[in-house]
Biotite code that builds the C-alpha atoms (Angstrom):
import biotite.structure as struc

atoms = struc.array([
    struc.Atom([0.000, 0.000, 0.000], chain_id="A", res_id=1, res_name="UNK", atom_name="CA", element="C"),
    struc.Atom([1.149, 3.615, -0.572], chain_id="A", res_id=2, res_name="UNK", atom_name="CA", element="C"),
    struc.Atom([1.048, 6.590, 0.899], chain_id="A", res_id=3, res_name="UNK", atom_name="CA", element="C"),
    struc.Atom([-2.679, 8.143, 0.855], chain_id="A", res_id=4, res_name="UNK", atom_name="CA", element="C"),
    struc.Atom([-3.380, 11.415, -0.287], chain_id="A", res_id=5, res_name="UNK", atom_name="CA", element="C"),
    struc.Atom([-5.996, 13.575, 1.350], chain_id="A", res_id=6, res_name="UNK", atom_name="CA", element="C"),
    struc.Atom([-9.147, 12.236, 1.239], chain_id="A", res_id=7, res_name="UNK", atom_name="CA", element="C"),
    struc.Atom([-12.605, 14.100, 0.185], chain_id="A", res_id=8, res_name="UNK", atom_name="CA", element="C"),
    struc.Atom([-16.009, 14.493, 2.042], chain_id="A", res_id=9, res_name="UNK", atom_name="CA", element="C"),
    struc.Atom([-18.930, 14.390, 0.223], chain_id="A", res_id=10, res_name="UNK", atom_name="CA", element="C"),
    struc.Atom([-22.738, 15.083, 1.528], chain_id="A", res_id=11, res_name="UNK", atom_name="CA", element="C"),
    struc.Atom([-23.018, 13.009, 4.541], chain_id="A", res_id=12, res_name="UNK", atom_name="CA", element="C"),
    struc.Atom([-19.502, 10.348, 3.366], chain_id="A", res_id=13, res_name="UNK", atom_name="CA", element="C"),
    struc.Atom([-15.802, 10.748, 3.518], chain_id="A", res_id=14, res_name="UNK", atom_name="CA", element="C"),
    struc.Atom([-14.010, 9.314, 0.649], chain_id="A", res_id=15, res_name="UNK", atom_name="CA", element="C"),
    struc.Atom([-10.177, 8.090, 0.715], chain_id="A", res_id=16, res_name="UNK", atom_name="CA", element="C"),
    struc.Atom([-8.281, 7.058, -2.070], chain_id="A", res_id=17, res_name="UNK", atom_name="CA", element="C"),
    struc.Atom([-5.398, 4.443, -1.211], chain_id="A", res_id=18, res_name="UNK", atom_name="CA", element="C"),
    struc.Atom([-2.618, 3.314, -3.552], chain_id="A", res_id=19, res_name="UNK", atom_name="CA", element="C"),
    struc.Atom([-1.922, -0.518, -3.996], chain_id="A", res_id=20, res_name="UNK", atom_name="CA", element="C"),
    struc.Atom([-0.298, -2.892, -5.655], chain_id="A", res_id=21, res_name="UNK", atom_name="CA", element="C"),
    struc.Atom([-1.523, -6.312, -6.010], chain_id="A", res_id=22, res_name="UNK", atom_name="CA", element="C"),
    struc.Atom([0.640, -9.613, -6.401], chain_id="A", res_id=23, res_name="UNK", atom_name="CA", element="C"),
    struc.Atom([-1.585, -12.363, -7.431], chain_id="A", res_id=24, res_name="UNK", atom_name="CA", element="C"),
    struc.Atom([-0.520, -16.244, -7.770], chain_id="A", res_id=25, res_name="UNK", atom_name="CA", element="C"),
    struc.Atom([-3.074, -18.124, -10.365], chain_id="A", res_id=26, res_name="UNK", atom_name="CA", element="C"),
    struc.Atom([-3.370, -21.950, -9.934], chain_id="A", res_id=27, res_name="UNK", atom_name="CA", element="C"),
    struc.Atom([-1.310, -22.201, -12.334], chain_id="A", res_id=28, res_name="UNK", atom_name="CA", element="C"),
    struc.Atom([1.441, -21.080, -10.634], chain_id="A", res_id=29, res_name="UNK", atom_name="CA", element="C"),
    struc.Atom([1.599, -18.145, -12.826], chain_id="A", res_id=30, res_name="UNK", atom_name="CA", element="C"),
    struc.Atom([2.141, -14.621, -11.044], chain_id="A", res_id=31, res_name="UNK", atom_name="CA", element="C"),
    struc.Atom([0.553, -11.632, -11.991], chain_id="A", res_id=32, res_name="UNK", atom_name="CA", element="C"),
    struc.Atom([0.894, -8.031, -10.654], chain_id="A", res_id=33, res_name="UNK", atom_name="CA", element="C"),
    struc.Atom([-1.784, -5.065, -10.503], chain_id="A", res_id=34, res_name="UNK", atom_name="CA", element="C"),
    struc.Atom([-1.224, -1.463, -9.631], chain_id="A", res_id=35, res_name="UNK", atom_name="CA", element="C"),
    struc.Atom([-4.373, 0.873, -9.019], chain_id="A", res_id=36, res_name="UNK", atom_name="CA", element="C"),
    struc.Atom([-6.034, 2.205, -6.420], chain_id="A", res_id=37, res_name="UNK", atom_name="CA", element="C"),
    struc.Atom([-9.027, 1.679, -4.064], chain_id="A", res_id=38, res_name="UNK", atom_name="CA", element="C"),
    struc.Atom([-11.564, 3.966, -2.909], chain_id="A", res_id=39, res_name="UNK", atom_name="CA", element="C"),
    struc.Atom([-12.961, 3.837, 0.528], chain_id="A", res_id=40, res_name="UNK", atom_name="CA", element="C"),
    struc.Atom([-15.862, 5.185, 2.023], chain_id="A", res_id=41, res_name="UNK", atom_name="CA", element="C"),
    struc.Atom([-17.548, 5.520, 4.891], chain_id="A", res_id=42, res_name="UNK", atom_name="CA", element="C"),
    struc.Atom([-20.707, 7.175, 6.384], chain_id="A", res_id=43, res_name="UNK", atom_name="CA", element="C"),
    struc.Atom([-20.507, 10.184, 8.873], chain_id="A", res_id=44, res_name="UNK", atom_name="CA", element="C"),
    struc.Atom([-22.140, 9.572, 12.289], chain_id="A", res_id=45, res_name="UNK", atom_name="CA", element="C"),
    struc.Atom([-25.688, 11.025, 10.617], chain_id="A", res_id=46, res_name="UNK", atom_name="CA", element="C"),
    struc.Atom([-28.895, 10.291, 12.120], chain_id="A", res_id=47, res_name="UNK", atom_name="CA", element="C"),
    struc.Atom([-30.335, 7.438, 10.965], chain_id="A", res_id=48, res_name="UNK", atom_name="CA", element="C"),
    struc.Atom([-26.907, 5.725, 9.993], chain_id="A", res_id=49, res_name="UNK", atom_name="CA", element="C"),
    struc.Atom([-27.079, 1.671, 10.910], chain_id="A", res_id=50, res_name="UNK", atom_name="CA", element="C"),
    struc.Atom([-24.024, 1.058, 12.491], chain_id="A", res_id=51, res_name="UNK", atom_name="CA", element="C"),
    struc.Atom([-22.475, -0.489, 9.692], chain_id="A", res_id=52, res_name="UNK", atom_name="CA", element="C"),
    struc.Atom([-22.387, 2.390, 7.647], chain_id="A", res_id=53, res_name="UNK", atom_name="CA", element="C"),
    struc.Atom([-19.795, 4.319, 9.780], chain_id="A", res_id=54, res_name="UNK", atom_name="CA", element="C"),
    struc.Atom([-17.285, 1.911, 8.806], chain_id="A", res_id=55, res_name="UNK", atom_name="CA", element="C"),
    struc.Atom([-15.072, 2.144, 6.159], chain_id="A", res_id=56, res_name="UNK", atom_name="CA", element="C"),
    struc.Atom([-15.897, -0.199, 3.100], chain_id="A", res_id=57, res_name="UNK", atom_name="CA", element="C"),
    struc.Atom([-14.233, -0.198, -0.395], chain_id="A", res_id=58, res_name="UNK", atom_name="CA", element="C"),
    struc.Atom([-16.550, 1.873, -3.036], chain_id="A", res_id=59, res_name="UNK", atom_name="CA", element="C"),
    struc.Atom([-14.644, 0.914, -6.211], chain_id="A", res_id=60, res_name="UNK", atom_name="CA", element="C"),
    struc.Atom([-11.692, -0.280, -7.595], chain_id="A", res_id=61, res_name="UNK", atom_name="CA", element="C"),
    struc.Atom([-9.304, 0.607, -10.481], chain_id="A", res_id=62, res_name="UNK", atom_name="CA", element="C"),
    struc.Atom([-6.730, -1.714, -11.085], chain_id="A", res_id=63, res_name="UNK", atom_name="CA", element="C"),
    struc.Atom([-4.676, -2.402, -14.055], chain_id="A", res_id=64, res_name="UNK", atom_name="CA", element="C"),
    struc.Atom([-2.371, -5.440, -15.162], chain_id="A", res_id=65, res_name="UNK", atom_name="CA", element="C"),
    struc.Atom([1.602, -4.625, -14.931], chain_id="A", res_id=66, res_name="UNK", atom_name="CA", element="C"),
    struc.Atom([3.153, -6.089, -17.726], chain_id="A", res_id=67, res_name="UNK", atom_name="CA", element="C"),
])
């Protein structure tokens, strides 16, 4: 994992962006590397929020294949 860069609040969510690099082993034996980035969110303590949603959870992906 990298370093993170600031993150960004949205209406009601705080957003992080964190750096990785992924080394994946196939059954076949064969390795593969990715390099993106997840982002993370999570739900500020609003009424109504289950308790759930104050934890962080990954939003989306965006990973590529190193070649």
């Amino acid at each position: 994992m990298g370093e993170l860069p600031e993150g960004d609040a949205g209406a009601g969510s705080v957003f992080q962006s964190v750096p990785v690099t992924i080394d994946a082993v196939l059954k076949t034996g064969e390795h593969q590397r990715f390099k993106g980035s997840y982002t993370l969110r999570r739900v500020n303590d609003v009424d109504g929020a289950t308790p759930a949603q104050p934890r962080w959870h990954i939003e989306s992906a965006k990973l590529a294949l190193v070649k």
